[in-house]
N, CA, C and O of each residue as an XYZ file, in Angstrom:
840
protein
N      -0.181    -28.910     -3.640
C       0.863    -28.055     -3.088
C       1.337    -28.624     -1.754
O       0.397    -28.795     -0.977
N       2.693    -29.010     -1.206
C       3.502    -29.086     -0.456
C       3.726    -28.309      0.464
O       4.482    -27.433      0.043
N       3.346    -28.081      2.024
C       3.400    -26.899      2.671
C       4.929    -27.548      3.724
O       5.156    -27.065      4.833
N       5.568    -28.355      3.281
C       6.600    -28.625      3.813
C       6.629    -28.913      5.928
O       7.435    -28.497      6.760
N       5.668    -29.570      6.053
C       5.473    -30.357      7.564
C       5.427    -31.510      7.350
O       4.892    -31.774      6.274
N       5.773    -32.363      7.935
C       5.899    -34.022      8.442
C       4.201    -34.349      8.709
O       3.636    -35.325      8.214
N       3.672    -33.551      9.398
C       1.934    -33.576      9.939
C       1.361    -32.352      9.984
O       1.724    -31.729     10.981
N       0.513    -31.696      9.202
C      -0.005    -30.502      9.076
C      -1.260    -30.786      9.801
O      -2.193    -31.493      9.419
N      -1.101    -29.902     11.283
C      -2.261    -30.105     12.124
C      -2.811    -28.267     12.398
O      -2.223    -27.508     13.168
N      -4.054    -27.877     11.549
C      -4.559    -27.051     11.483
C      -5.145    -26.364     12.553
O      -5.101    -27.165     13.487
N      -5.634    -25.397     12.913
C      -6.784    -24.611     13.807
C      -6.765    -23.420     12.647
O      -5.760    -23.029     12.055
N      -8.330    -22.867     12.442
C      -8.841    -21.704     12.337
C      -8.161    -20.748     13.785
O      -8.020    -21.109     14.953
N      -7.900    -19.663     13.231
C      -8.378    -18.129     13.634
C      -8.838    -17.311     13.313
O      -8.295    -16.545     12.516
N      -9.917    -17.139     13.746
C     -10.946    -15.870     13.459
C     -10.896    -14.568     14.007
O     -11.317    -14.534     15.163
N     -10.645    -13.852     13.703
C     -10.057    -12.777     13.224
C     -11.108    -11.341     13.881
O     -10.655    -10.306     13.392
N     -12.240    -11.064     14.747
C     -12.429     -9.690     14.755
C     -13.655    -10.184     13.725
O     -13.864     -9.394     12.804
N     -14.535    -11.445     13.758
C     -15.804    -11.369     12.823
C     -16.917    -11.507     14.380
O     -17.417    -12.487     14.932
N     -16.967     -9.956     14.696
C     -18.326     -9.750     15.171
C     -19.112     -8.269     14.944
O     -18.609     -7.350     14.299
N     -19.927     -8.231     15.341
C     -20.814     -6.924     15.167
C     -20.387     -5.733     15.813
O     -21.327     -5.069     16.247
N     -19.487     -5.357     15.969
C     -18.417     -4.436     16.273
C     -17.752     -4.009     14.933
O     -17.243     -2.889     14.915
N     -17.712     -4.580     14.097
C     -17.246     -4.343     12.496
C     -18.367     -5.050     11.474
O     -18.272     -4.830     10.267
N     -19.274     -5.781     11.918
C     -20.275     -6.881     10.949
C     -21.812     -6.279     10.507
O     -22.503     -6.398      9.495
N     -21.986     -5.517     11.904
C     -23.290     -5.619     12.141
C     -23.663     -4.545     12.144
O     -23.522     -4.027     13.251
N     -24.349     -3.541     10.982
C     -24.779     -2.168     10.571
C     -25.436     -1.616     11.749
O     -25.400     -0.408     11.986
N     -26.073     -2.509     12.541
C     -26.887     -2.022     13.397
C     -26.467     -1.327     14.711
O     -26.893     -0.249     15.125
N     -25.475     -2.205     15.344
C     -24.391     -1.560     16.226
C     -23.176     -1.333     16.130
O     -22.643     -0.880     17.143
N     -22.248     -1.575     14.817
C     -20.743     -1.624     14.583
C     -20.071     -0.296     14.673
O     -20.279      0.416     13.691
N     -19.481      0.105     15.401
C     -18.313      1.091     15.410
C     -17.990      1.772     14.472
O     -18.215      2.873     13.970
N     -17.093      0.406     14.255
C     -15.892      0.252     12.445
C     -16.917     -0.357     11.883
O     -17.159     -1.533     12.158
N     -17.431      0.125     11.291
C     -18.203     -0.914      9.906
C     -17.594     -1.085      8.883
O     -16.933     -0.164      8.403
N     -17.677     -2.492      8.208
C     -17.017     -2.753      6.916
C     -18.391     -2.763      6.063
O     -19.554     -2.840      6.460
N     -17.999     -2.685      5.090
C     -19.463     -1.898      3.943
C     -20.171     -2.859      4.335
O     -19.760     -3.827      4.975
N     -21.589     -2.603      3.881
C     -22.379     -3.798      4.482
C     -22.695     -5.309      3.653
O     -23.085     -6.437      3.955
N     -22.184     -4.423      2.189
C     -21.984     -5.538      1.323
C     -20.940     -6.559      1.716
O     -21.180     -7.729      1.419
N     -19.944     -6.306      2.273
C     -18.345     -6.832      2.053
C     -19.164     -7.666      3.291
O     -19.512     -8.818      3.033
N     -19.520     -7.020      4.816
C     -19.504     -7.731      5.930
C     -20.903     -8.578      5.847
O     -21.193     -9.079      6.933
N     -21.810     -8.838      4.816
C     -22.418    -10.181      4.369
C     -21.741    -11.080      3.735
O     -21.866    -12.289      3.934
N     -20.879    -10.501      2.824
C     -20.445    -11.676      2.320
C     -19.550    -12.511      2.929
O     -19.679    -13.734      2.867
N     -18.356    -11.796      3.704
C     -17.442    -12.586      5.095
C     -18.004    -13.271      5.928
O     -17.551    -14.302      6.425
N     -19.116    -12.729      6.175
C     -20.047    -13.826      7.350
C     -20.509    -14.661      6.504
O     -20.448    -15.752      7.070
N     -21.098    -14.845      5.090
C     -21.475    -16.005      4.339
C     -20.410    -17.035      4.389
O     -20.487    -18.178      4.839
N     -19.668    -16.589      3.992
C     -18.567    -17.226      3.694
C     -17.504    -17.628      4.316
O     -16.628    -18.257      3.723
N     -17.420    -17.282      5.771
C     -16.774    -17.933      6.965
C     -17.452    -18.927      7.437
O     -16.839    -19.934      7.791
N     -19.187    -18.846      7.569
C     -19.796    -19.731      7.857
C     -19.687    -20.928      7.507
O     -19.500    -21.837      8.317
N     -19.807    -21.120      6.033
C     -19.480    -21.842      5.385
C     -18.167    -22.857      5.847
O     -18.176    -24.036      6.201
N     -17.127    -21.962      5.701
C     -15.669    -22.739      5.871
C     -15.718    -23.322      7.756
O     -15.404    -24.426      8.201
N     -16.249    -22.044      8.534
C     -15.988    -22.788      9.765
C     -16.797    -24.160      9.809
O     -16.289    -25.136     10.362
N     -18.143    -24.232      9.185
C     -18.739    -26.076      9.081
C     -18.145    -26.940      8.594
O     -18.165    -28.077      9.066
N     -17.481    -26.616      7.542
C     -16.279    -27.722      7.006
C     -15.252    -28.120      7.421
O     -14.645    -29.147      7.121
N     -14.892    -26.975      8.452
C     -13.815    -27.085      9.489
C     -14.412    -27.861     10.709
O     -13.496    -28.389     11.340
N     -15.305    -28.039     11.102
C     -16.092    -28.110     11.823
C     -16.226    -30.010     11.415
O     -16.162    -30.767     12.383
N     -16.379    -30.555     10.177
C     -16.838    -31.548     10.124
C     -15.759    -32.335      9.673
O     -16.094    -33.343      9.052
N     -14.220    -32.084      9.862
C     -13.083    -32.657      9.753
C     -12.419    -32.546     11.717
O     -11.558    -33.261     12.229
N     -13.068    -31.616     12.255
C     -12.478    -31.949     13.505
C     -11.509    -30.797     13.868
O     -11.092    -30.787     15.027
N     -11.103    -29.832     13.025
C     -10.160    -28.818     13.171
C     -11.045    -27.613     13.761
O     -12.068    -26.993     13.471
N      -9.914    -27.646     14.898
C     -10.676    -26.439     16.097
C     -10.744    -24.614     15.305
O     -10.179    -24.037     14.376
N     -11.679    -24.309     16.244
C     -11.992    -22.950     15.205
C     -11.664    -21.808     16.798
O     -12.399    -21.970     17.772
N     -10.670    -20.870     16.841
C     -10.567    -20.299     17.966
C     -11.150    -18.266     17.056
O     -10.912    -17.703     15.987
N     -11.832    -17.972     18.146
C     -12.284    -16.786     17.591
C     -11.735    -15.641     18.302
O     -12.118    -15.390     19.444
N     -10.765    -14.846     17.640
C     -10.182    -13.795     18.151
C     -10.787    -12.022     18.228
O     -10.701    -11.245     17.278
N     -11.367    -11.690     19.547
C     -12.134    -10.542     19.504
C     -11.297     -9.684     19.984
O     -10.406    -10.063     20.743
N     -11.417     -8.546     19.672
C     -10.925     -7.097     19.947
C     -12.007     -6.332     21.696
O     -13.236     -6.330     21.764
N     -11.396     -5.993     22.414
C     -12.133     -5.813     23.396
C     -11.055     -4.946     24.402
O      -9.866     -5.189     24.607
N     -12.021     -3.689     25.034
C     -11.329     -2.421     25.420
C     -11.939     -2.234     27.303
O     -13.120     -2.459     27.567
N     -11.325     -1.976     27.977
C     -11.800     -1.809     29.505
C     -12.123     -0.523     28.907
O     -12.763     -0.737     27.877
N     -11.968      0.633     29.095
C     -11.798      2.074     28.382
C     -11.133      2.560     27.201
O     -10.141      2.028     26.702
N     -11.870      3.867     26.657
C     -11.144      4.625     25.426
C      -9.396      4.636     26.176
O      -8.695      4.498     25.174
N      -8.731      4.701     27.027
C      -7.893      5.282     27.255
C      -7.028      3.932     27.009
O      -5.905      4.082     27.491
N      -7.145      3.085     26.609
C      -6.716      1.649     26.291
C      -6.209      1.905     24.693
O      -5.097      1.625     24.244
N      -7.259      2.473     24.020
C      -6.934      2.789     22.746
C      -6.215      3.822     22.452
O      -5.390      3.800     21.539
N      -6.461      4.924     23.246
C      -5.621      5.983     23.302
C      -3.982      5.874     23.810
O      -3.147      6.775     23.731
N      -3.814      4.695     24.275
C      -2.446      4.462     24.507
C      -1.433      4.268     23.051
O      -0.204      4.196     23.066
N      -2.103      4.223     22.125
C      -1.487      4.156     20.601
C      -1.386      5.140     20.045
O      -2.482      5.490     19.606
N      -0.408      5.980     19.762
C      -0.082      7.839     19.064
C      -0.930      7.557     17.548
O      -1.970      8.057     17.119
N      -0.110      6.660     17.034
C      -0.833      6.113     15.645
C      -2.519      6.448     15.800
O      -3.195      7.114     15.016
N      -2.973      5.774     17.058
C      -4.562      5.776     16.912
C      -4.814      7.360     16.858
O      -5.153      8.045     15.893
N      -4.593      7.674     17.954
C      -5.089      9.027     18.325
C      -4.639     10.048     17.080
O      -5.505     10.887     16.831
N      -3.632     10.111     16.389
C      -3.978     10.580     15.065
C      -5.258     10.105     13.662
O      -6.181     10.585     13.005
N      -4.714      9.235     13.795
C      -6.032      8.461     12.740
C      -7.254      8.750     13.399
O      -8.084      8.186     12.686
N      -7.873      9.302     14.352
C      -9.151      9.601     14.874
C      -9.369     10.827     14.675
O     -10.547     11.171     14.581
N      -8.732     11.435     14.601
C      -8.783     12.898     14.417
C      -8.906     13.335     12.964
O      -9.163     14.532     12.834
N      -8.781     12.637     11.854
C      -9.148     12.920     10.676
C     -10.356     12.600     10.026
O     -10.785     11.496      9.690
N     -10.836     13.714      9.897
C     -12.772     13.674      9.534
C     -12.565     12.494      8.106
O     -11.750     12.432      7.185
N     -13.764     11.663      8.513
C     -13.826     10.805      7.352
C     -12.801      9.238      7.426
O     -13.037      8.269      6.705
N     -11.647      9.292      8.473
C     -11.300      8.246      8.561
C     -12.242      6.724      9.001
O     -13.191      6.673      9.783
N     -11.588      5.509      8.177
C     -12.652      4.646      8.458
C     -12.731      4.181      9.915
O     -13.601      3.462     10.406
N     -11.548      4.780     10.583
C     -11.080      4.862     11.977
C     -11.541      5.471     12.987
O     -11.208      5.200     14.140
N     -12.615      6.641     12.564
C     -13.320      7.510     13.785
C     -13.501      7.665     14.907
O     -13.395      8.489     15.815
N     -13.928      6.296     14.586
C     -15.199      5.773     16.089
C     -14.264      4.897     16.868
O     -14.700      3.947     17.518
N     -12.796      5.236     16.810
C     -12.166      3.797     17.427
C     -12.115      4.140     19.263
O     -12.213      3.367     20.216
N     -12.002      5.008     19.225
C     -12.287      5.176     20.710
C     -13.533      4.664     21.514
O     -13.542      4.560     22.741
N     -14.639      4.339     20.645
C     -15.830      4.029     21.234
C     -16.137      2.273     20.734
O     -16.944      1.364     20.923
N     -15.075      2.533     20.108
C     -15.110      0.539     19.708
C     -15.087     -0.651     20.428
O     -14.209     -0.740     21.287
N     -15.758     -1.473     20.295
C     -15.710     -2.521     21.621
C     -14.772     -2.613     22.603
O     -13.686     -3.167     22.777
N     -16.083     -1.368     23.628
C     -15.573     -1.337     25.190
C     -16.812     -2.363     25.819
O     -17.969     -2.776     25.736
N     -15.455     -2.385     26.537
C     -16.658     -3.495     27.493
C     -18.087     -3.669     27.596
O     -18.681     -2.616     27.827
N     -18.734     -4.596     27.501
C     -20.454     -4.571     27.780
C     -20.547     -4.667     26.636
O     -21.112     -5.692     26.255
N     -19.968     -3.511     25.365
C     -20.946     -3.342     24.359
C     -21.670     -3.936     23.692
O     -21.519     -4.941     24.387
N     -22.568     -4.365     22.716
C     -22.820     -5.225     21.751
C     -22.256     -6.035     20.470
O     -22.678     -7.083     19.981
N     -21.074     -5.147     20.049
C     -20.392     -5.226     19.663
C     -19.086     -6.258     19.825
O     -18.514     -6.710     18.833
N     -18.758     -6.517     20.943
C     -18.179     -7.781     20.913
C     -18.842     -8.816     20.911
O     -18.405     -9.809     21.493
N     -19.935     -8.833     20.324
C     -20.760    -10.610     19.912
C     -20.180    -11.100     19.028
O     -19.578    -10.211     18.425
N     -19.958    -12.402     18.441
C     -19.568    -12.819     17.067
C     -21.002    -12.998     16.523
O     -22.109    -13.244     17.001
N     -20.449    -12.751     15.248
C     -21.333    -12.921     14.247
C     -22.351    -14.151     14.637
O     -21.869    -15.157     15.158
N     -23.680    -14.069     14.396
C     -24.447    -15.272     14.774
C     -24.017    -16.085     13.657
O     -23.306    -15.523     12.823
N     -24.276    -17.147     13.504
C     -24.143    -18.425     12.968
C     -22.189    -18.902     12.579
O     -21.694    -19.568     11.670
N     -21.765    -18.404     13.390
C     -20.177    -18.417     13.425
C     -19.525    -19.317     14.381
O     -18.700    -20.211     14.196
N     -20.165    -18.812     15.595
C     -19.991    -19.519     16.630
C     -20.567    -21.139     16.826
O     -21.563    -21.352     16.136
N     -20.259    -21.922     17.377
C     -20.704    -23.066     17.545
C     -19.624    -23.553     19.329
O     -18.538    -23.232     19.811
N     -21.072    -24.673     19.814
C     -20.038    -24.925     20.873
C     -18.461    -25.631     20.782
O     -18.175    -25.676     19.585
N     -17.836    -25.947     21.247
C     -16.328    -26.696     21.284
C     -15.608    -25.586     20.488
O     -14.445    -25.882     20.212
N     -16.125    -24.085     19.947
C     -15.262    -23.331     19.658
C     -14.417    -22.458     20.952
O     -14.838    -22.244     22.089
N     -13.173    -22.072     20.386
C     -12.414    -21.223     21.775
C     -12.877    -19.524     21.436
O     -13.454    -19.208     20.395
N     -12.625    -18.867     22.161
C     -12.736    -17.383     22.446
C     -11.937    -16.783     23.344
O     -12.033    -16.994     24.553
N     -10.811    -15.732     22.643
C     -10.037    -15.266     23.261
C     -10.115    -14.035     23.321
O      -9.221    -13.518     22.650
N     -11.040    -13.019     24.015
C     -10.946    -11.718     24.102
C     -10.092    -10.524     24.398
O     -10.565     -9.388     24.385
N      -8.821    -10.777     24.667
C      -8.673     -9.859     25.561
C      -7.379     -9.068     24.614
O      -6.360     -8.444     24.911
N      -8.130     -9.530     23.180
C      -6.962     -8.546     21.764
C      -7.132     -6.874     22.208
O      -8.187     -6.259     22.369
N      -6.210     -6.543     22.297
C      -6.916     -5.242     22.220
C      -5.257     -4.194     21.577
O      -4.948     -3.057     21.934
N      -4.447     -5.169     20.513
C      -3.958     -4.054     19.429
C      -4.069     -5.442     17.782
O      -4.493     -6.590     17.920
N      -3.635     -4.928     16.619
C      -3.862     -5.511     15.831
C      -3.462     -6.867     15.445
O      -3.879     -7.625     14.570
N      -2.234     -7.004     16.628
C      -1.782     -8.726     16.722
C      -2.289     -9.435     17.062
O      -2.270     -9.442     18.293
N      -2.848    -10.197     16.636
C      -3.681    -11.271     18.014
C      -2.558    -12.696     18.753
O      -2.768    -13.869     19.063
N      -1.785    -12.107     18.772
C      -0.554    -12.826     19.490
C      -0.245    -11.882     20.614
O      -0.193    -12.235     21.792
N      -0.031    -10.589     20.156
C       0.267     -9.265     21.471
C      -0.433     -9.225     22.383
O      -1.535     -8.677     22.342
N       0.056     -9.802     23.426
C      -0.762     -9.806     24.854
C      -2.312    -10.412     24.945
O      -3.356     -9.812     25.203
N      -2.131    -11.542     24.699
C      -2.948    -12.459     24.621
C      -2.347    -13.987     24.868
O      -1.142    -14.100     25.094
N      -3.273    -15.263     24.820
C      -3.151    -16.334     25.030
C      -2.791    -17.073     24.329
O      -2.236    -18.134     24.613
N      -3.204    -16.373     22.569
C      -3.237    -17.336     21.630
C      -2.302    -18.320     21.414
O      -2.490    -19.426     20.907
N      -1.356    -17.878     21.801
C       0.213    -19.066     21.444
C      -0.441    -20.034     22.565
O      -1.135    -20.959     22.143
N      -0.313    -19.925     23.614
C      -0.910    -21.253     24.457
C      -1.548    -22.126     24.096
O      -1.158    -23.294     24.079
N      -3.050    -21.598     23.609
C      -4.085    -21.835     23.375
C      -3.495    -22.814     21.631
O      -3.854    -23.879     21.129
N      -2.693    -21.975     21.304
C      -2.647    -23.174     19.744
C      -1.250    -24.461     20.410
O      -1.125    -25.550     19.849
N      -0.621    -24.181     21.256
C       0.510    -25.244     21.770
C      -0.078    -25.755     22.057
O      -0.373    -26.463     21.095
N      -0.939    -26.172     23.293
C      -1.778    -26.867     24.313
C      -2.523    -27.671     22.800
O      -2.737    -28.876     22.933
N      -2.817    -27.175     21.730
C      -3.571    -28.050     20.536
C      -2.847    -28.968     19.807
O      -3.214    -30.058     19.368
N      -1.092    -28.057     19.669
C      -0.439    -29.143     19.282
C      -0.335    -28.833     17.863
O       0.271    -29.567     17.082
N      -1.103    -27.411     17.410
C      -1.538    -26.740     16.254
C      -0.073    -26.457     15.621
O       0.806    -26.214     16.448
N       0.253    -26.460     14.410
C       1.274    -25.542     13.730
C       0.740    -25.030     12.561
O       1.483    -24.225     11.999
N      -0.204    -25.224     12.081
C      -0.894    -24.597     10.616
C      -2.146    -23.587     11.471
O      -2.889    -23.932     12.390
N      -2.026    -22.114     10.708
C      -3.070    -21.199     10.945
C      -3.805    -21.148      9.533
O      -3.108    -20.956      8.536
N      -5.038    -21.293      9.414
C      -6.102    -20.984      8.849
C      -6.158    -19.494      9.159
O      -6.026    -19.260     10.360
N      -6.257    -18.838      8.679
C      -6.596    -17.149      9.643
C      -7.518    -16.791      8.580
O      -7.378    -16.861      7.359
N      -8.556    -16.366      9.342
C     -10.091    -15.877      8.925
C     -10.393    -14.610      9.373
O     -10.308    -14.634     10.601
N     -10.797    -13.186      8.861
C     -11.950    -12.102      9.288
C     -11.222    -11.284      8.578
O     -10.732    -11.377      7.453
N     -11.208    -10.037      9.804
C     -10.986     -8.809      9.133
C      -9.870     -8.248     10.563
O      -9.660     -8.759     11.663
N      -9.222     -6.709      9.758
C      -9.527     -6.238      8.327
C      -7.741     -6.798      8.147
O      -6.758     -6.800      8.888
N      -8.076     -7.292      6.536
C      -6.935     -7.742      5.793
C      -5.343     -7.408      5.885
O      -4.284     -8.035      5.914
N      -5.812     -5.988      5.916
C      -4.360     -5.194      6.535
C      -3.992     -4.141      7.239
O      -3.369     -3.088      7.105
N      -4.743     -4.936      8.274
C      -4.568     -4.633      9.603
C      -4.347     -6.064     10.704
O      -3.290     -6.673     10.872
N      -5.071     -6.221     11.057
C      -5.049     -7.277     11.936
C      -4.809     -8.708     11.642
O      -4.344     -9.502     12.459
N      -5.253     -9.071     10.077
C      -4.610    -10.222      9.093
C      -3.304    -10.238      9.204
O      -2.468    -10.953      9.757
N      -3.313     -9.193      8.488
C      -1.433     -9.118      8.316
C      -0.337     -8.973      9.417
O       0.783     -9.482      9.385
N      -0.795     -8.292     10.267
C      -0.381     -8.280     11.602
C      -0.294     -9.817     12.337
O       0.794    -10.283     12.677
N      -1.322    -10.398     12.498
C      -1.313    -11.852     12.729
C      -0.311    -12.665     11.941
O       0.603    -13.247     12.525
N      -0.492    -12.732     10.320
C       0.163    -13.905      9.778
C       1.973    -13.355     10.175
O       2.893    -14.147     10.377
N       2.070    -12.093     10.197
C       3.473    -11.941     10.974
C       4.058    -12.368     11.753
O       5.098    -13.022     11.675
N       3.463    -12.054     12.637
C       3.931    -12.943     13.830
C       3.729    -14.649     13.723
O       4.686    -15.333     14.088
N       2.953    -15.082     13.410
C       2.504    -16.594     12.780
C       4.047    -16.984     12.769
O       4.727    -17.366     13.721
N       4.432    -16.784     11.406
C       5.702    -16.505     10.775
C       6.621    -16.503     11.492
O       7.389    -17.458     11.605
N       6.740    -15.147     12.273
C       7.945    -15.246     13.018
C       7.885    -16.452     14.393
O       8.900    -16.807     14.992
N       6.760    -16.857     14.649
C       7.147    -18.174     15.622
C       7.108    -19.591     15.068
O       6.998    -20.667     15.655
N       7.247    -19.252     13.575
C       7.344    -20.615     13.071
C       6.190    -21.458     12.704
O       6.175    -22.462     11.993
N       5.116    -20.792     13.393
C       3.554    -21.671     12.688
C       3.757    -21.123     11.049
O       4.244    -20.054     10.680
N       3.267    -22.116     10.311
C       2.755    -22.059      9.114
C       1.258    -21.519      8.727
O       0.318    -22.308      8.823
N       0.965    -19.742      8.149
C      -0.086    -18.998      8.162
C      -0.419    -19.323      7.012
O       0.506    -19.320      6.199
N      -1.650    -19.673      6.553
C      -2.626    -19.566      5.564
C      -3.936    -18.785      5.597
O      -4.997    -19.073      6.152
N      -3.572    -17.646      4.811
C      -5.134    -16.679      5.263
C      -6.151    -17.568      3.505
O      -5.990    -18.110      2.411
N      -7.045    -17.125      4.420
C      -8.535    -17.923      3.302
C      -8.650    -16.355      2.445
O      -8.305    -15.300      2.976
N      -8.992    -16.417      1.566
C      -8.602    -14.906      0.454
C     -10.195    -14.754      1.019
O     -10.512    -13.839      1.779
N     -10.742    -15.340      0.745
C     -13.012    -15.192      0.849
C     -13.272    -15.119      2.124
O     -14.080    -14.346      2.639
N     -12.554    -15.972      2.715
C     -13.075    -15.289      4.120
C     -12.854    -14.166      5.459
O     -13.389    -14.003      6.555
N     -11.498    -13.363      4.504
C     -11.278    -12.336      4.685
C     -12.044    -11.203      3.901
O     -12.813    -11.358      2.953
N     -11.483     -9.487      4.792
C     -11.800     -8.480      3.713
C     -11.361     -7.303      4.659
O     -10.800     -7.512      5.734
N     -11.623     -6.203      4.238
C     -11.235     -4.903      4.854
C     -12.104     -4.025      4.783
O     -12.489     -3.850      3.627
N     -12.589     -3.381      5.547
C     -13.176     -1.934      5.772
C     -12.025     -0.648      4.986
O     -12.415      0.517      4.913
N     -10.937     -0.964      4.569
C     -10.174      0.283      4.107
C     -10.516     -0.050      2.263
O      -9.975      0.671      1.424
N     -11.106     -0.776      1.997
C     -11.464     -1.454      0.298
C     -10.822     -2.644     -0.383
O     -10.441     -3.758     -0.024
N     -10.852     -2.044     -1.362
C     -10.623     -3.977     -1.832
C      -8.943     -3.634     -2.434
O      -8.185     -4.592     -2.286
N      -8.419     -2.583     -2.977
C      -7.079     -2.069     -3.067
C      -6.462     -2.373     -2.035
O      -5.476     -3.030     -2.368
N      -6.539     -2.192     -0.493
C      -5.832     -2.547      0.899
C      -5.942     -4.013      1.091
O      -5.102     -4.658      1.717
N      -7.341     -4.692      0.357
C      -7.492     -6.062      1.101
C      -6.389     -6.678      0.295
O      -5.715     -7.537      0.863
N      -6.006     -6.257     -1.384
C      -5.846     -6.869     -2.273
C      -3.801     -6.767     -1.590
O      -3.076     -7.748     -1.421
N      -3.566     -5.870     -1.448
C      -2.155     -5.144     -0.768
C      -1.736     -6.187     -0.016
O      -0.802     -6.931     -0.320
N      -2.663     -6.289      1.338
C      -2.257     -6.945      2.378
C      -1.758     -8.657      1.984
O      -0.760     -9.258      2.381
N      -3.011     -9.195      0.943
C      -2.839    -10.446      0.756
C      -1.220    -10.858     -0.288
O      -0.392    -11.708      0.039
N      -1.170    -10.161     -1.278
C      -0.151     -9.625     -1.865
C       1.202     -9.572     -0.756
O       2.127    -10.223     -1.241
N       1.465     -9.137      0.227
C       2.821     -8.770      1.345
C       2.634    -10.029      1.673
O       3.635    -10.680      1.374
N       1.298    -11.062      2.447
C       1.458    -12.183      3.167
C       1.968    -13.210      2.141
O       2.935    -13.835      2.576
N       1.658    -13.492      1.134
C       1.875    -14.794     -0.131
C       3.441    -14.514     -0.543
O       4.210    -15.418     -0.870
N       3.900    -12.724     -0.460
C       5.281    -13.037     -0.700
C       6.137    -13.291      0.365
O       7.296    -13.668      0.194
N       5.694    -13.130      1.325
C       6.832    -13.288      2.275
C       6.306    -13.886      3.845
O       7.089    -13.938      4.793
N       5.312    -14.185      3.914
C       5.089    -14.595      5.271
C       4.256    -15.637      5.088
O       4.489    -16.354      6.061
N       3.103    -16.363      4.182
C       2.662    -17.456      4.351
C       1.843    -17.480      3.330
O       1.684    -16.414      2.736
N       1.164    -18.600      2.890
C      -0.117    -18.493      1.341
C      -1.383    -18.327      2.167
O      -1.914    -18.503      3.264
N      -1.564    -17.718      0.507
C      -3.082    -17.334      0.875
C      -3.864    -18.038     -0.524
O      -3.465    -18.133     -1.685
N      -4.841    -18.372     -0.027
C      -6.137    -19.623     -0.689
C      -7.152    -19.185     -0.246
O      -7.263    -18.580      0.820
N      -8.348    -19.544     -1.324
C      -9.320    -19.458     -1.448
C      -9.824    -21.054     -0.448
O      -9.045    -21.961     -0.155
N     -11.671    -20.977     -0.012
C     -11.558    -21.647      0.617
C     -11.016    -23.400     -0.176
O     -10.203    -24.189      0.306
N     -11.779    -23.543     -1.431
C     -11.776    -24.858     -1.714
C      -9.949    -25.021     -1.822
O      -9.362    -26.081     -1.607
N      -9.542    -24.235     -2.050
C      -8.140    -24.637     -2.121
C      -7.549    -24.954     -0.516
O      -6.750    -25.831     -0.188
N      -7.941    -24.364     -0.014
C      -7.441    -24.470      1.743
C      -7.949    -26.044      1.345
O      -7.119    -26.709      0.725
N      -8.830    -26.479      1.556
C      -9.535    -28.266      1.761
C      -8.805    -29.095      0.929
O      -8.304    -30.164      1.280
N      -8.741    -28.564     -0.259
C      -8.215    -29.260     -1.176
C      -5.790    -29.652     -0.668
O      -5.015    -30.605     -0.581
N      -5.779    -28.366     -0.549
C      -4.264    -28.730      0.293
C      -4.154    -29.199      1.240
O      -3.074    -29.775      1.365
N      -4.875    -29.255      2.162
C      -5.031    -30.267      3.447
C      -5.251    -31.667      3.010
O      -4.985    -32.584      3.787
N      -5.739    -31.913      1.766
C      -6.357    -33.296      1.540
C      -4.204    -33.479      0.951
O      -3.296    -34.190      1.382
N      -4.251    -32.752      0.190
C      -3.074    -33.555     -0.504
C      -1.994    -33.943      0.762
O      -1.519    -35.077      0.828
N      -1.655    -32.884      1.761
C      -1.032    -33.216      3.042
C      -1.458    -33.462      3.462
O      -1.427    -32.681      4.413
N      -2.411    -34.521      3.750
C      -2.553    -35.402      5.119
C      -2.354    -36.878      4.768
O      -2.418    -37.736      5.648
């Protein structure tokens, strides 16, 4: 497959894969615990392969000074208020200090970037990331974590609208809202904002473009 660049020069973004959504033990938002083993299996995986071609892996965390940060969103503050939303706890979601903004252990590695200071579902909105991928010289997004449609989809949007070329990894995404929302989100990005691949296919299209 043809992703239509002269030089397809990649970076991962990782997406919101820490124990704030991963990790049963302290997570907020938890994604089932099945789903958030298998994303961490399986990011792991892809970030070493990414890892052993040379393509930078930047990890995008969600992170709050105070609830009143989150509460600046009407959207939120409704969705919290409904018993049973997978949204509850978002007021108490990685605020500062917590434990919860760790990445996933075996995710991280040194020469990776970390950009904390996401704190709505874009990880372009008031943040560095555009810098951080210019200064690389990057125009292809890899986009990795969670949740699919939310902060995936939100990302490969904007991707899109500045002209990088988004590729979300189908496996190394997923959603806390189920596999109907994960399946939705990926579905909106492939028609209209960028492909989505499984990992061997991500490696395998990089091999044919380069």
């Amino acid at each position: 497959m043809k992703l239509g660049l002269d030089e397809v020069r990649p970076a991962v973004v990782a997406i919101d894969l820490h124990r704030g959504h991963l990790d049963m033990e302290v997570a907020t938002l938890p994604a089932p615990a099945d789903l958030a083993a298998q994303v961490v299996a399986a990011n792991k995986r892809f970030n070493e392969r990414c890892r052993e071609r040379g393509i930078p892996i930047i990890h995008v965390v969600s992170q709050y000074r105070d609830p009143a940060e989150t509460a600046g969103n009407p959207f939120w503050r409704t969705k919290v208020d409904q018993a049973g939303d997978t949204r509850k706890n978002q007021f108490r979601h990685n605020l500062a200090g917590s434990p919860g903004l760790e990445i996933m252990p075996g995710l991280f590695a040194d020469g990776d970037l970390v950009i904390d200071s996401k704190k709505r579902k874009d990880c372009f909105f008031a943040t560095d990331l555009d810098f951080a991928l210019t200064a690389r010289a990057v125009n292809t997004l890899l986009i990795t974590g969670v949740n699919t449609n939310s902060c995936v989809l939100a990302t490969a949007a904007t991707a899109n609208t500045l002209d990088y070329l988004p590729i979300v990894v189908e496996d190394c995404t997923g959603s806390m809202d189920g596999g109907e929302a994960h399946d939705a989100a990926l579905l909106c990005i492939k028609t209209a904002l960028g492909f989505t691949l499984n990992t061997d296919a991500v490696f395998d299209t990089l091999d044919e473009n380069s």
